[in-house]
C-alpha positions as CSV (number, residue, x, y, z in Angstrom):
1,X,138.5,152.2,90.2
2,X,138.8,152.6,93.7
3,X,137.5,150.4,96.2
4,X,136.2,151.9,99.6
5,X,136.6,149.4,102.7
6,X,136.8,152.1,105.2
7,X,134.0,151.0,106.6
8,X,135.1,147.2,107.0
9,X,133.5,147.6,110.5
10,X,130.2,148.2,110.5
11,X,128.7,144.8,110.8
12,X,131.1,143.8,113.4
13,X,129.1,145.2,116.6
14,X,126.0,142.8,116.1
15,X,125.5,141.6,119.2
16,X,125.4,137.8,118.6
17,X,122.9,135.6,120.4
18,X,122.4,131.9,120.3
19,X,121.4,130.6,116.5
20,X,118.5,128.4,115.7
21,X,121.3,125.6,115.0
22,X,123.3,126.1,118.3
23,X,119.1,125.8,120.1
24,X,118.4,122.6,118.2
25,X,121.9,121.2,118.6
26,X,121.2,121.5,122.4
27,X,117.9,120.1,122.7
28,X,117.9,116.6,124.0
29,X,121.7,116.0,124.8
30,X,121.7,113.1,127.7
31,X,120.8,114.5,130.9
32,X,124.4,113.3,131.9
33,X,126.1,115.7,129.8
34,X,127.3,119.4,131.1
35,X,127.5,121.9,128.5
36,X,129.0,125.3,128.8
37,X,128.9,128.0,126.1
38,X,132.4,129.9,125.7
39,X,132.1,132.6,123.5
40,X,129.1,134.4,121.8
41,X,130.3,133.3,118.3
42,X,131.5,130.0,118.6
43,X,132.5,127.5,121.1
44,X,131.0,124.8,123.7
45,X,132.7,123.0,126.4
46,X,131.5,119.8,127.0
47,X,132.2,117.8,130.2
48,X,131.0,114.9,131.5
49,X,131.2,112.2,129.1
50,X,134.0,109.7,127.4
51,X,134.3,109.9,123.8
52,X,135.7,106.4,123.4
53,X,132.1,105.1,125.0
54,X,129.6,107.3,122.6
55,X,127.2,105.3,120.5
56,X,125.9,106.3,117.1
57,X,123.4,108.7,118.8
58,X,126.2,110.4,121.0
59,X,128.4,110.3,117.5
60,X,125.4,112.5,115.5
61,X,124.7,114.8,118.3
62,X,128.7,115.6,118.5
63,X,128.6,116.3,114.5
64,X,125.1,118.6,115.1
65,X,127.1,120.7,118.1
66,X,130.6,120.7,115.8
67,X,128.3,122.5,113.2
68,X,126.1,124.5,115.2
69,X,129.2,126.0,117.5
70,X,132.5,125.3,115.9
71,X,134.6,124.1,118.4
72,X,133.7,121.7,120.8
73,X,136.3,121.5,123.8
74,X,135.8,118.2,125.6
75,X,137.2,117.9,129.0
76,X,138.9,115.3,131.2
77,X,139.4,112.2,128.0
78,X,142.3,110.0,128.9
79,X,141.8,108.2,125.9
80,X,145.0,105.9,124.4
81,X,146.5,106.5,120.9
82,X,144.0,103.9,119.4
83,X,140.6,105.3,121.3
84,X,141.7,108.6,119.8
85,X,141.7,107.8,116.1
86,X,139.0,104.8,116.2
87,X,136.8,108.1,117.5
88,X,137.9,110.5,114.9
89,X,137.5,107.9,112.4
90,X,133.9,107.9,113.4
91,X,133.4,111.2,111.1
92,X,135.5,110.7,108.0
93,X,138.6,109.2,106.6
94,X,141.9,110.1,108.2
95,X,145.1,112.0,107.0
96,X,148.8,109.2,107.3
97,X,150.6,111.8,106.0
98,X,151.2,115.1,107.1
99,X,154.4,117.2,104.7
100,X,154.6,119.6,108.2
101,X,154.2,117.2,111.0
102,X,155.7,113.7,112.3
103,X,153.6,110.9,113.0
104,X,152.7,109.1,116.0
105,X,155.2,105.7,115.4
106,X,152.4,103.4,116.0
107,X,149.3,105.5,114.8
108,X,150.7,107.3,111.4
109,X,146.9,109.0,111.7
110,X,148.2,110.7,114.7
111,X,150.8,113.6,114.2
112,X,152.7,115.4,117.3
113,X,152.9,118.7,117.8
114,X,155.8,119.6,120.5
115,X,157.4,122.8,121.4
116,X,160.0,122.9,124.2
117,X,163.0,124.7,125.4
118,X,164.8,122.8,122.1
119,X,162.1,124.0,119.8
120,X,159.9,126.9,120.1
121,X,156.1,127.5,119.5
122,X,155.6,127.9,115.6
123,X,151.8,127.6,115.0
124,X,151.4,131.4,115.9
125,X,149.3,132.5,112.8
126,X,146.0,132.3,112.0
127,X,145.4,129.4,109.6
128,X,143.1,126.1,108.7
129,X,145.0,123.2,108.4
130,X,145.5,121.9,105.2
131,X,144.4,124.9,103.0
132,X,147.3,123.9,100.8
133,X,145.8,120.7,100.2
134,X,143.2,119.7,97.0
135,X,141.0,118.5,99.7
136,X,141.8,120.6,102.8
137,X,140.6,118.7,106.3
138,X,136.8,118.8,107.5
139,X,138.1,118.7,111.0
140,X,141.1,118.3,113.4
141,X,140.5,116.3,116.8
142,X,143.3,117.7,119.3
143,X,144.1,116.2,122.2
144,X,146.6,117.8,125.0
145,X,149.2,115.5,126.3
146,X,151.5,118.0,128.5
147,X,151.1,121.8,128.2
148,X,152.6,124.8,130.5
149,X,150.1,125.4,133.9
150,X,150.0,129.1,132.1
151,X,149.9,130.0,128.6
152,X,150.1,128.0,125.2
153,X,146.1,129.3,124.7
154,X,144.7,128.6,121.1
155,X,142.5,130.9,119.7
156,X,139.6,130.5,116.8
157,X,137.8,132.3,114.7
158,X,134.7,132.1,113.3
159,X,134.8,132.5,109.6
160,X,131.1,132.4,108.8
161,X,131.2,135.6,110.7
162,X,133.9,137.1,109.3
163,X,132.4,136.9,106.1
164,X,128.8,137.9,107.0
165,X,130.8,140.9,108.9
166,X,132.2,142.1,105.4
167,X,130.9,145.5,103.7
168,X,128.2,144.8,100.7
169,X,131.0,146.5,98.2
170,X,133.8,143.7,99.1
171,X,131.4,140.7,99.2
172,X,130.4,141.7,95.9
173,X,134.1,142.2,94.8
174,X,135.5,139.0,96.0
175,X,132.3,136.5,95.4
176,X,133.8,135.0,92.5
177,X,137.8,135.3,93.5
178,X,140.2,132.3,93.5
179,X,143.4,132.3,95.6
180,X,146.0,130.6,95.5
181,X,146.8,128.3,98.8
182,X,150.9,127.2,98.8
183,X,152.2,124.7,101.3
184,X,156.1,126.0,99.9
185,X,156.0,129.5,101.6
186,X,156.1,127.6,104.9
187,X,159.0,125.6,104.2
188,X,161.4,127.5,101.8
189,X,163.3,129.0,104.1
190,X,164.5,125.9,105.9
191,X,165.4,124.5,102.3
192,X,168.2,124.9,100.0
193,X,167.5,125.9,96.3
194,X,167.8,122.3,95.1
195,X,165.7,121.1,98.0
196,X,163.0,123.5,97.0
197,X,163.0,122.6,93.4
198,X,162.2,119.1,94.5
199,X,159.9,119.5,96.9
200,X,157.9,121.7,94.7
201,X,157.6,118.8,92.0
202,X,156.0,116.6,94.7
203,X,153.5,119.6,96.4
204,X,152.0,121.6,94.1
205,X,150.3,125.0,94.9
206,X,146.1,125.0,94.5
207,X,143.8,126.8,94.0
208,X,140.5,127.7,96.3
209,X,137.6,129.8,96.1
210,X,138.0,133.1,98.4
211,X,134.2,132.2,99.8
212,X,133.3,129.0,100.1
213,X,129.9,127.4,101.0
214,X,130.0,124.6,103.4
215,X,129.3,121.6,102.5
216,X,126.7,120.5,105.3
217,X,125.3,123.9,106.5
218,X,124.8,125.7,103.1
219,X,126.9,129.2,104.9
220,X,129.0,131.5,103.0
221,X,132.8,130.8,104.3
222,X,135.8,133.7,104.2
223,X,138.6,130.8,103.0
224,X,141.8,132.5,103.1
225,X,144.6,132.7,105.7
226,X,147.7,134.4,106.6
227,X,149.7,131.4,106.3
228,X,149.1,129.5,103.0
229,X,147.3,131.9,101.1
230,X,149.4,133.6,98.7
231,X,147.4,135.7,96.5
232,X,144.4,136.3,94.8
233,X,144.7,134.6,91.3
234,X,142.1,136.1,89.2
235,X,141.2,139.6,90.0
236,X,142.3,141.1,87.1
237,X,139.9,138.5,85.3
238,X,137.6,139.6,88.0
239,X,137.8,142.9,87.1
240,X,137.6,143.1,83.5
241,X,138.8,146.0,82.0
242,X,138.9,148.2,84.9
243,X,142.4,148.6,85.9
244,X,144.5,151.4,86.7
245,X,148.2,152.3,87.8
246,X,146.6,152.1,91.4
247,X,145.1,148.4,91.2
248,X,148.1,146.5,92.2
249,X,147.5,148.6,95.0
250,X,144.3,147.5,95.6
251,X,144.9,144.1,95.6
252,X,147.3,143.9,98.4
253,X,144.7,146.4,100.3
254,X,142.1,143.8,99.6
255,X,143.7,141.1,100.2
256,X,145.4,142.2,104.0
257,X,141.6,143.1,104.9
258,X,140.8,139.6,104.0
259,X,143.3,138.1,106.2
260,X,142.9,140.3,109.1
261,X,139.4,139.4,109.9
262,X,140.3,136.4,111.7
263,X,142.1,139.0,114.1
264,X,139.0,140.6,114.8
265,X,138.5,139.8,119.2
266,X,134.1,139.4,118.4
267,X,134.8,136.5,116.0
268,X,137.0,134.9,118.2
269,X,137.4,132.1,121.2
270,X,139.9,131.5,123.3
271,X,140.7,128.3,124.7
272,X,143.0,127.4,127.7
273,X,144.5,123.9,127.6
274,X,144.2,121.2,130.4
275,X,146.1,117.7,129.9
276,X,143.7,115.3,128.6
277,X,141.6,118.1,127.2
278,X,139.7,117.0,123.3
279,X,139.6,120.1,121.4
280,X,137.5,119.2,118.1
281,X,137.2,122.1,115.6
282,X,135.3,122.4,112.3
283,X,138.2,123.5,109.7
284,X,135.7,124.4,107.0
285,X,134.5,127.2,109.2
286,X,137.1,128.4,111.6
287,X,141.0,129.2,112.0
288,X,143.0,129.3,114.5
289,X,145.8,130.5,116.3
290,X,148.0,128.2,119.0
291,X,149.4,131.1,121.3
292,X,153.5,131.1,121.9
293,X,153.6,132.6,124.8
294,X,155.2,129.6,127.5
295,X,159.1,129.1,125.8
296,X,160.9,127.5,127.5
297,X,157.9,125.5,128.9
298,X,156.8,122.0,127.2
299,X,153.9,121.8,125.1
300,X,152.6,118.2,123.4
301,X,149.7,118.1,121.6
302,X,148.6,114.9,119.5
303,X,145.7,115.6,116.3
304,X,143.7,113.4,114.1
305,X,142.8,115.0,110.8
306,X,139.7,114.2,109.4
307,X,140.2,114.2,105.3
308,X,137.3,117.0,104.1
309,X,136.0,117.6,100.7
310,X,137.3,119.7,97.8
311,X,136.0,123.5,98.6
312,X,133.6,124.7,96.7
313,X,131.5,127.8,96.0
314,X,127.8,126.7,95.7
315,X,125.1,128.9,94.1
């Protein structure tokens, strides 16, 4: 069997206007807030209010603009360690304990991210946090502390487009696909074989479907990543009988135009940093990307992570 995907372009030139979600999720915001939209696919800025003072109405209509456009970068929020997490703690549980990151010393729901002359930029793949996880994040809340006056940019990607952007023939091929998601591949090489041995006991590789349907919208997800994603664990079940000397092949073909999709410029937005700048991002639905690009400058971020559910393929 051979699978074409030479055409893995043709749905990518849609010109994309505003959805009937992004419409209502803008109807009725307070007259104090400024909006901004930054990218056709996903993406609003929001300026003009102070997420520690939001109510339960300002709380619901953040949530309806994180679904409708993905990210939502909030501007100018000097908030303290403990505005930021009682905030994120407004839309789900949060994540103590991060295998990858260290924790704030007096907020273990807040984890640093740092990059300096001592330690370079490492986040420089696309990825969703947490894919390695059994229950992978809903949402990250980012906040930046210091970051260079040029470059240190993070990107995302709109996954719900990247999957609607797909050719008929692969949706069809991977709409019942599992792959595998393994926090290990990340670490082994700063571990010795011993070290490795151990830490595999305690974190486990999962398993996720390929296409996922979100949990609140009901949209058709492309979950995999160049990061944590391993490999596809059940195409040859997937396939049945149909395999040939070429399939192994196939897979990896398959599997590389999975993960380059998120590279794709139309699916994407890119966001420049500001100290005191809120960046909150849907993780169901989008990766990202934080840009290395400012060594030896200083970059310190701080993120809340929102604990999401276990991912699922609904039909």
């Amino acid at each position: 069997m051979s699978l074409n995907i030479a055409d893995e372009t043709a749905s990518r030139w849609t010109p994309v206007e505003s959805s009937p979600a992004m419409k209502r999720a803008l109807e009725g915001l307070p007259s104090g807030w400024k909006t901004r939209r930054l990218a056709p696919s996903l993406g609003l800025e929001l300026q003009d209010l102070f997420v520690p003072d939001l109510d339960d109405d300002g709380i619901a209509r953040i949530r309806a603009l994180l679904l409708a456009f993905r990210v939502l970068v909030i501007r100018r929020q000097p908030v303290s360690p403990a505005q930021h997490v009682a905030f994120a703690r407004k839309f789900g549980d949060l994540e103590t304990q991060n295998p990858l990151l260290a924790a704030n010393a007096e907020f273990p729901e807040l984890v640093q991210l740092k990059a300096s002359k001592e330690k370079k930029g490492a986040e420089n793949l696309f990825h969703s946090d947490t894919a390695f996880y059994e229950k992978p994040s809903m949402g990250s809340i980012l906040r930046c502390i210091k970051c260079p006056e040029v470059g240190g940019d993070t990107i995302f990607c709109n996954m719900v487009q990247a999957y609607a952007g797909l050719p008929e023939e692969v949706k069809r091929k991977i709409d019942s696909m599992v792959a595998v998601n393994d926090i290990n591949v990340a670490l082994f090489k700063k571990m010795d074989p011993n070290e490795r041995a151990a830490y595999r006991d305690r974190h486990r590789s999962v398993e996720h479907p390929v296409v996922i349907t979100h949990p609140e919208t009901g949209e058709l997800i492309l979950y995999v990543n160049e990061i944590h994603t391993t490999h596809i664990a059940n195409y040859r079940a997937v396939l049945g009988s149909d395999w040939g000397m070429d399939t192994p092949t196939q897979i990896r073909e398959l599997f590389d135009l999975l993960v380059r999709q998120a590279k794709i410029p139309e699916y994407q937005v890119r966001v420049h940093w500001e100290p005191d700048t809120i960046v909150f991002w849907d993780n169901r639905a989008v990766q990202h990307y934080a840009v290395s690009d400012y060594y030896p400058s200083e970059r310190h971020m701080m993120r809340a992570t929102i604990i999401g559910d276990v991912p699922k393929r609904v039909r």
